[in-house]
PyMOL CGO cylinders between C-alpha atoms (Angstrom):
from pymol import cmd
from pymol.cgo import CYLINDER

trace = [
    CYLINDER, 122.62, 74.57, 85.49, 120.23, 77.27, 85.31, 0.3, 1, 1, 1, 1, 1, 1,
    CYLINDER, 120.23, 77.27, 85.31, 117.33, 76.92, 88.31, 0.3, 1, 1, 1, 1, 1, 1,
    CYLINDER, 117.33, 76.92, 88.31, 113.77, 76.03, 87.32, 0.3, 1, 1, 1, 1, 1, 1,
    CYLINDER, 113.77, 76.03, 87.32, 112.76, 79.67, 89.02, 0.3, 1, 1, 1, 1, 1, 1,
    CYLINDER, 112.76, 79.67, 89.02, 115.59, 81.65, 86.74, 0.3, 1, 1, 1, 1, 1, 1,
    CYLINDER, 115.59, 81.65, 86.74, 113.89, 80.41, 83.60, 0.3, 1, 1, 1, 1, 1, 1,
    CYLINDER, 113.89, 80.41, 83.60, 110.33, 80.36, 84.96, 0.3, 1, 1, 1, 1, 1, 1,
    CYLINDER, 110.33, 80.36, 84.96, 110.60, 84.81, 86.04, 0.3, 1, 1, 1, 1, 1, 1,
    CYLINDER, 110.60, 84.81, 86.04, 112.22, 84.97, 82.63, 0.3, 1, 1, 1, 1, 1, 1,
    CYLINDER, 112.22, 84.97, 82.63, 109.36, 83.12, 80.31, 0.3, 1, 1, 1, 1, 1, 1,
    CYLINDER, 109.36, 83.12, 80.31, 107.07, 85.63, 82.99, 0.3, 1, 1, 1, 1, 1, 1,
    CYLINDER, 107.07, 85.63, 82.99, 108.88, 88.75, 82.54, 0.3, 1, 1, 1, 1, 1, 1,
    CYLINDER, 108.88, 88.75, 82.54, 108.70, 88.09, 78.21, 0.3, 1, 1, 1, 1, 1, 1,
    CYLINDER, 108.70, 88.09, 78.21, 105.33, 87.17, 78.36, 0.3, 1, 1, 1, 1, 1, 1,
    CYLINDER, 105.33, 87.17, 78.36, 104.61, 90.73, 80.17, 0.3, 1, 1, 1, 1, 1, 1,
    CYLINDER, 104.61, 90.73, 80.17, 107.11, 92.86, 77.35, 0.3, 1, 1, 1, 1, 1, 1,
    CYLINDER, 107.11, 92.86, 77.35, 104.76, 91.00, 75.07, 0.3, 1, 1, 1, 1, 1, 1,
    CYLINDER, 104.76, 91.00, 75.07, 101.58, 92.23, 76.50, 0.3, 1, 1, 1, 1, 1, 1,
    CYLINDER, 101.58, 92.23, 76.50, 103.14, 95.63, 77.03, 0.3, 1, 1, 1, 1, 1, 1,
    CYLINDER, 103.14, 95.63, 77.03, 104.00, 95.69, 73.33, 0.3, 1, 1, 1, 1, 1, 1,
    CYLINDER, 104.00, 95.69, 73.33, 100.48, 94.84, 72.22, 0.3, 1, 1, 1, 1, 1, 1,
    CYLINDER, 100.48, 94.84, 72.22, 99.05, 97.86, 74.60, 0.3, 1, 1, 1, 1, 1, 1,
    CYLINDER, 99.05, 97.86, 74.60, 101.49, 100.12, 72.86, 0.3, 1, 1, 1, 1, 1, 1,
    CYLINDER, 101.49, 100.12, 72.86, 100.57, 99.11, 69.33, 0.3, 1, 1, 1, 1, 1, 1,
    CYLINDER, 100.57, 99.11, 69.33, 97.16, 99.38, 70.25, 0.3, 1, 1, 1, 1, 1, 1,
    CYLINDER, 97.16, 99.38, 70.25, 97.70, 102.63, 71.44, 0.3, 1, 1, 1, 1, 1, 1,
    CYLINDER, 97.70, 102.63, 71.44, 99.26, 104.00, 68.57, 0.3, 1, 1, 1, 1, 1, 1,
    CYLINDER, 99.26, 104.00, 68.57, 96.45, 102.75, 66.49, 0.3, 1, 1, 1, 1, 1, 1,
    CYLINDER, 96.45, 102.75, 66.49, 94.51, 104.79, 68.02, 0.3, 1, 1, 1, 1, 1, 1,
    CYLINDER, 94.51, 104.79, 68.02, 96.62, 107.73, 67.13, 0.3, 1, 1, 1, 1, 1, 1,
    CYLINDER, 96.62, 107.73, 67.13, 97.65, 107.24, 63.38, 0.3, 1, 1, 1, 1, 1, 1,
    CYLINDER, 97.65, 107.24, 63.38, 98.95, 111.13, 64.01, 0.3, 1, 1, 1, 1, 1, 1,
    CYLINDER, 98.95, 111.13, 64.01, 101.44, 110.33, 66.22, 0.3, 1, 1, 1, 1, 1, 1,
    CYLINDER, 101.44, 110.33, 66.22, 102.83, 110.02, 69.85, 0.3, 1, 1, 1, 1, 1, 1,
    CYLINDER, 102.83, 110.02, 69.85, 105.47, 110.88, 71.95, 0.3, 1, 1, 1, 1, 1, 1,
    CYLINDER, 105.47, 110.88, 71.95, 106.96, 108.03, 74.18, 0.3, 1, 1, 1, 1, 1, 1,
    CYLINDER, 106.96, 108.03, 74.18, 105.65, 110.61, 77.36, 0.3, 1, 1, 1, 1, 1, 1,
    CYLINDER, 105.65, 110.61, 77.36, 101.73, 110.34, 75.92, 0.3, 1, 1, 1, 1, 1, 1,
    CYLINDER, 101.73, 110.34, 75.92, 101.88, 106.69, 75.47, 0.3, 1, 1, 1, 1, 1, 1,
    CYLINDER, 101.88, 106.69, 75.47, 102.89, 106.64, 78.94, 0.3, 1, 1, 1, 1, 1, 1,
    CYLINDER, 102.89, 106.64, 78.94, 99.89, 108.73, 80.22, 0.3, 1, 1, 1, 1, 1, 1,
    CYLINDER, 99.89, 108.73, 80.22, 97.41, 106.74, 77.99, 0.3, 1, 1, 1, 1, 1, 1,
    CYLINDER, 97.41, 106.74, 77.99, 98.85, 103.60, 78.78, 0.3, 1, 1, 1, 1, 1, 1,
    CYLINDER, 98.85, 103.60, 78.78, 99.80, 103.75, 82.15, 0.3, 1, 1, 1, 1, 1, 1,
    CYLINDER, 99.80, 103.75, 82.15, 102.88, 102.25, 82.07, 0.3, 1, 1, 1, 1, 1, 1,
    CYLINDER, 102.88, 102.25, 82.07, 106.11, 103.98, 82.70, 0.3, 1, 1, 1, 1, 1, 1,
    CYLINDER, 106.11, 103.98, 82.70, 107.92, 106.00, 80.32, 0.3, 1, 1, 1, 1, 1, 1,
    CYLINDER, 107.92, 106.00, 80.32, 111.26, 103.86, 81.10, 0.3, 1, 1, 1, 1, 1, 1,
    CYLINDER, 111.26, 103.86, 81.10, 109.36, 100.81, 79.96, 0.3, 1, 1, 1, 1, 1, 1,
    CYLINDER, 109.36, 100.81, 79.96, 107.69, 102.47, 77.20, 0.3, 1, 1, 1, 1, 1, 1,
    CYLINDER, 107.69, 102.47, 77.20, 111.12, 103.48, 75.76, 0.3, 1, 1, 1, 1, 1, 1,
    CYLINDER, 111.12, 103.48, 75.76, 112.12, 99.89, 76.18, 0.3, 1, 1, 1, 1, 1, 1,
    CYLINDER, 112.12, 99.89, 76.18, 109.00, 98.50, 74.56, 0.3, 1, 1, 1, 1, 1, 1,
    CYLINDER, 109.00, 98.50, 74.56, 109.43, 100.87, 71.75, 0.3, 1, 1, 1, 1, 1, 1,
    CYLINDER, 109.43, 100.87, 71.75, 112.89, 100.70, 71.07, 0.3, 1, 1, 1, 1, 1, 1,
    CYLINDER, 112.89, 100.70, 71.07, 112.38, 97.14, 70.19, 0.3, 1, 1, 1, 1, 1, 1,
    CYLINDER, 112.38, 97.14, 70.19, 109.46, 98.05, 68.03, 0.3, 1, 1, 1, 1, 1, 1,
    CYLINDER, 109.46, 98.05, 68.03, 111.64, 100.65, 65.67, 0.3, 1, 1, 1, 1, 1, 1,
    CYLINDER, 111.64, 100.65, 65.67, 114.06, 97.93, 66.09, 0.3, 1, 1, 1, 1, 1, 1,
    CYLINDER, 114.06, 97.93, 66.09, 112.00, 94.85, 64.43, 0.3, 1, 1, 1, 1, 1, 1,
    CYLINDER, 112.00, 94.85, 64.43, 110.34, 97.78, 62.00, 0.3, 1, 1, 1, 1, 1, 1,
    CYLINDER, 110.34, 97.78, 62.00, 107.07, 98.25, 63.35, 0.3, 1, 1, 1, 1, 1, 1,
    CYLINDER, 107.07, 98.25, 63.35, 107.21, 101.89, 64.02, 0.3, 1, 1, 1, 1, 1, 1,
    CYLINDER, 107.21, 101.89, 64.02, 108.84, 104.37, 62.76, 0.3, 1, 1, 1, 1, 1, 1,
    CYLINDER, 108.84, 104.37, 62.76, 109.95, 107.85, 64.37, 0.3, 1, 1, 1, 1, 1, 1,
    CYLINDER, 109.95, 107.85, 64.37, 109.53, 109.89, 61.67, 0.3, 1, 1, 1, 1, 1, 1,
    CYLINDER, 109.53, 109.89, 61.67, 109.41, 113.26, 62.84, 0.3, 1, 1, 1, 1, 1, 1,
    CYLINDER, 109.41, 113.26, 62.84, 110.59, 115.46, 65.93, 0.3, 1, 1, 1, 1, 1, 1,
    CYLINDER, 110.59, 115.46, 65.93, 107.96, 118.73, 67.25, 0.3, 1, 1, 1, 1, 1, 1,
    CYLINDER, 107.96, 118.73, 67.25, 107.62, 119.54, 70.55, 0.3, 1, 1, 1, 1, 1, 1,
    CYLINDER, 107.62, 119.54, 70.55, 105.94, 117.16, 72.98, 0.3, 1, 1, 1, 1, 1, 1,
    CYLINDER, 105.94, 117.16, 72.98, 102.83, 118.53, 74.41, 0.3, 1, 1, 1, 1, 1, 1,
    CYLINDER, 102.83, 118.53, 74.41, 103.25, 117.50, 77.43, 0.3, 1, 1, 1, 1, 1, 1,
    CYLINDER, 103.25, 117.50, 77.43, 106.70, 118.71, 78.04, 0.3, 1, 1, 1, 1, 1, 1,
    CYLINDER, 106.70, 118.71, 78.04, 106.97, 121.38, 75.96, 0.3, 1, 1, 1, 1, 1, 1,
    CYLINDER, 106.97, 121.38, 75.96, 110.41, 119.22, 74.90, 0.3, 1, 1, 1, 1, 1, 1,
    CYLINDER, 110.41, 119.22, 74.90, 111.11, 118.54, 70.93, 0.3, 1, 1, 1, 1, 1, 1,
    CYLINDER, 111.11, 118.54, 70.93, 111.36, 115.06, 70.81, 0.3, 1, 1, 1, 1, 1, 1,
    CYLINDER, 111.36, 115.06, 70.81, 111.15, 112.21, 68.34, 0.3, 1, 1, 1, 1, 1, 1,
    CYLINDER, 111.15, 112.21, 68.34, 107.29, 111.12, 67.73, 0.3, 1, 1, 1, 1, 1, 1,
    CYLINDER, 107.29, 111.12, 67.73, 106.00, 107.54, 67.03, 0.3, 1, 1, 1, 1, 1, 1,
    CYLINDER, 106.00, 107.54, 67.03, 103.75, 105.88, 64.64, 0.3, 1, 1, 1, 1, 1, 1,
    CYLINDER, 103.75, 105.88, 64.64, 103.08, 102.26, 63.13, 0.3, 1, 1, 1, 1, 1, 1,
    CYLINDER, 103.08, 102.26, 63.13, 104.80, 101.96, 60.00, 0.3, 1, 1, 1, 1, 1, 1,
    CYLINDER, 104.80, 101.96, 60.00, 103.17, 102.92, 57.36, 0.3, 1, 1, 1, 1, 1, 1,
    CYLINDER, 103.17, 102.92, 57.36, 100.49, 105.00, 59.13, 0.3, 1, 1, 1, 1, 1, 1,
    CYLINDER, 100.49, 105.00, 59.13, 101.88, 108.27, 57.87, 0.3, 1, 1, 1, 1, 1, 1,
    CYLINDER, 101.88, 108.27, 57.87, 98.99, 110.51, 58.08, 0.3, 1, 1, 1, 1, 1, 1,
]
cmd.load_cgo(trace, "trace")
């Protein structure tokens, strides 16, 4: 039997990737241009572990796209850039 505290952190900890997910679309709205996982980060606050989380189940359920790679301008890296789908600018 699974303990009323084991299902209560995990309804908590979905209902916070939820509202992480929502920052990061709204984020990206903001930028119909593009973003690295490492600006969302900076603009969102969050961490760029959990932003790669977040976002990898974004591209996964199709609601953005990595569509090109360039260099990241914060770390001078060439890395894959995100948008919503169907932003392409």
């Amino acid at each position: 039997m699974i303990a009323d505290t084991s299902i209560n952190g995990y309804k908590a900890s979905m209902e916070k990737h939820e509202a992480q997910r929502v920052i990061i679309l709204r984020e990206l709205e903001k930028h119909p241009e593009g973003m690295t996982r490492r600006m969302l980060s900076r603009a969102t606050n969050i961490e760029t572990s959990t932003i790669s989380a977040r976002v990898n189940e974004l591209v996964k359920a199709q609601v953005v796209d990595e569509p090109f790679r360039d260099k990241c301008p914060i770390t001078n890296i060439e890395v894959k850039w995100l948008q919503i789908r169907g932003s392409d600018v």
